[in-house]
N, C-alpha and C positions, 0 to 999 in steps of 0.2 A: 504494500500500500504506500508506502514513505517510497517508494523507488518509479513512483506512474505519477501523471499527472489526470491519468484517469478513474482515480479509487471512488471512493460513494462520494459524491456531492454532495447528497444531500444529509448527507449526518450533521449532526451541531456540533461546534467545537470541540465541548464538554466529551461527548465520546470518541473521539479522534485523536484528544489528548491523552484520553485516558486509556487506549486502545493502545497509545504508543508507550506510553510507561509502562504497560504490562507486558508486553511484548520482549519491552527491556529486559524487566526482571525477571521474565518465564526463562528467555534466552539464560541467563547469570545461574537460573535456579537448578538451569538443565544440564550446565556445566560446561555453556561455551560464553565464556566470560570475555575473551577476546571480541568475540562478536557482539554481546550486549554492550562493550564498550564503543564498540564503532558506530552504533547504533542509537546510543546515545548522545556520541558527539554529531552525529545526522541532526538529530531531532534536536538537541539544543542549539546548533547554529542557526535551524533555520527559523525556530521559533525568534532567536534573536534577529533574523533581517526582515521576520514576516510582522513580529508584532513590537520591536524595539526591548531590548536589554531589561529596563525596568519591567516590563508587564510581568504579572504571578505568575503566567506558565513557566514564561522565560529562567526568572529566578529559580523554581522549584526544578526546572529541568537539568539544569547545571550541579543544583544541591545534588541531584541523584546521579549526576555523571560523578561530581565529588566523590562519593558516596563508594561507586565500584571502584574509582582510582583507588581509595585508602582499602577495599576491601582488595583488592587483585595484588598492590602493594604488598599486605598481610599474607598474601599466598606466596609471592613470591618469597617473603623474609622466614616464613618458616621453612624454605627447603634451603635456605642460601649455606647452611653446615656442610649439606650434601651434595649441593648441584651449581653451589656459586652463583644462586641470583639474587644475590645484597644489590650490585647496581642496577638489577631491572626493579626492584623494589624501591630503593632508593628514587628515581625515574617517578613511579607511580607517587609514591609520597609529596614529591614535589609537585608533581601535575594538579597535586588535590589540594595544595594550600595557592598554588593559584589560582582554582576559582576561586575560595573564599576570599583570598586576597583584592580580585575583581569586581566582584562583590561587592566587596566594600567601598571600593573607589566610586563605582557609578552611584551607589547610596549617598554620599557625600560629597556627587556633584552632582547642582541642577541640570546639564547638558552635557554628553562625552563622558567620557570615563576621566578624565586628567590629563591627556593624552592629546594627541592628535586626532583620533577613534572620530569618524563622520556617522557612527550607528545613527543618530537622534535624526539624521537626513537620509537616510539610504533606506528605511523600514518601507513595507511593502505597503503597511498603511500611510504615510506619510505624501510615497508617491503616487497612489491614487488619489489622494486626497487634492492634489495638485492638477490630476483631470475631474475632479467635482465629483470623485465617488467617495462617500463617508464610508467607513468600516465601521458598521455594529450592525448589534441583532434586531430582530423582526421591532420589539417594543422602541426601538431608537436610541438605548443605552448599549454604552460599550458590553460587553461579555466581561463579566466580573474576570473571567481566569486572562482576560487581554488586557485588563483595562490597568495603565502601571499606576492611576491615581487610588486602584484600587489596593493599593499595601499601605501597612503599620513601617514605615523606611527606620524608625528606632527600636522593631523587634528585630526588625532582619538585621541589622546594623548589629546587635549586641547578640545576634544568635551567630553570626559570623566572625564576629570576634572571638569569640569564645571557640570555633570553631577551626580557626587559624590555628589560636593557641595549640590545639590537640594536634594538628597537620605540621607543625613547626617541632613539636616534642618528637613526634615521630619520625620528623624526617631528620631531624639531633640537630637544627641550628637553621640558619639562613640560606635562602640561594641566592640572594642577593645581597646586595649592599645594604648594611643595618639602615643607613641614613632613610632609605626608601619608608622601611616599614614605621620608620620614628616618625617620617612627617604623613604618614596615612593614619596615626595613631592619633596623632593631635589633632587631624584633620576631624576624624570623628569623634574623640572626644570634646573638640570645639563644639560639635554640631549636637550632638545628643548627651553630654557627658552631666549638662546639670538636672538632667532626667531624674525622678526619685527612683524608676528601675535600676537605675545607671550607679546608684549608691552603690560604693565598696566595690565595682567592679576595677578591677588589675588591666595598668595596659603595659604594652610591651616594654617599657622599661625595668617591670616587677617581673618576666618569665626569665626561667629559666630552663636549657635544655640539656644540664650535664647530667642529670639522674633520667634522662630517656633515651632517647633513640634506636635505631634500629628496628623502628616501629611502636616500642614502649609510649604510652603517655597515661596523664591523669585518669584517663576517662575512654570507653569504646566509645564515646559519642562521634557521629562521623564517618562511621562503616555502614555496608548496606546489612541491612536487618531483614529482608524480602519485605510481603507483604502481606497486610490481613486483608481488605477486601478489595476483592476481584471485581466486582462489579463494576461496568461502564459507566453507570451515572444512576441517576434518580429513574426510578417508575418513570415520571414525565420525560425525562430528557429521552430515557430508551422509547419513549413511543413517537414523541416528535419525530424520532429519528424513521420511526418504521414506518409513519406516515406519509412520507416525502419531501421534496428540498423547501426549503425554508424561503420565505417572501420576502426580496429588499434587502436581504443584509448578507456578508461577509459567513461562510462555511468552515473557515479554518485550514483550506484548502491552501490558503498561500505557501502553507510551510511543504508541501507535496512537488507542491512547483517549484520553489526555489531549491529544489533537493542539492544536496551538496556530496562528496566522498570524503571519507575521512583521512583523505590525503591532502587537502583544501586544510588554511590554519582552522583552528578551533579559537571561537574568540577569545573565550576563559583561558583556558591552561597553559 
C-alpha cells in the first residue's frame, strides 16, 4: 500500500495511519526488524513532507522509528561478546537520540528546525494550499492526527528530553559536539523551563554517562514495547471507511505518493 499510488482512496487518514504502524510492528514482531525499520523510515518521511514535521502523526511516527533504533541497537549489543556488533549497535543508539534530538529542535522553533531545513514550505499541504486546495476533513477542520496546532509542544518537549537522556546513557556520551546539545538545552529550557511540570526536571549539564553505556541506562523507556490494540480506528472511522471516499477533503493519501526509499536521507536520524 505505502509503495502505489493507487491503495484505497477512500479510507480516512485515521486508518491508513494506523494501518501503517501496524504493519511496522507486525513486521518487528515477526522478526524482520531490518524491514520494519525501512518501513518506518518510508512512512515517517513522508508523513513529514505530506503533513509538515510538527503535525501528531509526524511526531509519533519518528517516536516509533526511535523506538526500533534503540530496540535493534539492544539486539545488536547483546550478541557484540560473540559476533562483534558493538559498532552496528553503537550506529543504532545514535540514530535514536537523533530523532529525539530533532524533536526537540522543531518544538522550540516557531519555523525550520534551526537549520537551514525548508520542511515548513515544501509540505504537500502547504503546496496545495498555494493552488487554493485546503487540506482537511469533510467537517472543515484539520484531522486532529494532521493538524501540528493540535499538540501539548511542553509534553513532547519534556517527554523528549527525558528521552534523549536515556538515548545519550546508552549510546555512553555524545556524537556531537557538547556545545550543540548545551544551546538546544537552554533553548528549551528558555521556552518551557518555568513550567510547574518542568519543576526539578535535570538538563544536560546535570547527566551523566560514565555509569552507562553500551546500551545501559536509567530507565527501558525508549525501546519498542509492541502493541496492545490492533484495531484500525473507532467503530465510526472503520465504517466511514467501508462506506466510500470521503466528500471535499484530503485522504491521507499524500504520504503514498510522495513514497520515498530508504536510501533517500531520513529527516530525523
Amino acid at each position: 500500500m505505502w509503495n502505489t499510488r493507487d491503495a484505497q482512496r477512500s479510507w480516512p487518514p485515521e486508518v491508513l495511519l494506523n494501518l501503517g504502524r501496524r504493519l511496522i510492528c507486525a513486521r518487528y514482531l515477526a522478526g524482520s526488524p531490518i524491514k520494519a525499520i525501512r518501513l518506518a523510515e518510508d512512512i515517517a518521511y513522508n508523513m513529514r513532507r505530506a503533513h509538515g514535521p510538527r503535525a501528531p502523526v509526524t511526531i509519533e511516527t519518528y517516536e516509533l522509528l526511535a523506538q526500533l533504533y534503540t530496540s535493534m541497537g539492544q539486539t545488536y549489543q547483546s550478541k557484540a561478546a560473540s559476533e562483534k556488533t558493538g559498532p552496528l549497535a553503537q550506529e543504532y543508539f545514535k540514530k535514536a537520540l537523533g530523532v529525539h534530538e530533532d524533536i526537540l529542535r522543531l518544538i522550540v522553533h516557531e519555523h525550520g528546525s534551526g537549520d537551514d531545513s525548508d520542511d515548513e514550505l515544501d509540505t504537500t499541504a502547504y503546496l496545495l494550499a498555494k493552488e487554493g486546495v485546503n487540506v482537511k476533513k469533510q467537517e472543515g477542520q484539520p484531522t486532529a492526527a494532521l493538524d501540528a496546532e493540535n499538540i501539548d509542544k511542553s509534553a513532547i518537549a519534556l517527554r523528549h528530553l527525558q528521552l534523549l537522556k536515556l538515548a545519550y546513557q546508552r549510546l555512553g556520551g555524545w556524537p556531537k559536539s557538547y556545545d550543540e546539545y548545551e544551546r538546544l538545552n537552554a533553548q528549551v529550557f528558555r521556552t518551557f523551563g518555568a513550567e510547574a511540570k518542568w519543576k526539578g526536571v535535570q538538563g544536560t549539564e546535570k547527566w551523566s554517562a560514565k555509569e552507562f553505556g553500551n546500551g545501559k541506562a536509567d530507565s527501558q523507556d525508549g525501546g519498542f514495547r509492541g502493541i496492545q490494540d490492533w484495531a484500525l480506528g473507532s467503530d465510526k472511522i472503520i465504517l466511514q471507511a467501508q462506506n466510500g471516499p470521503q466528500q471535499g477533503g484530503a485522504n491521507g493519501m499524500q504520504v503514498s505518493e510522495l513514497h520515498t526509499t530508504s536510501e533517500q536521507a531520513v529527516a530525523y536520524a
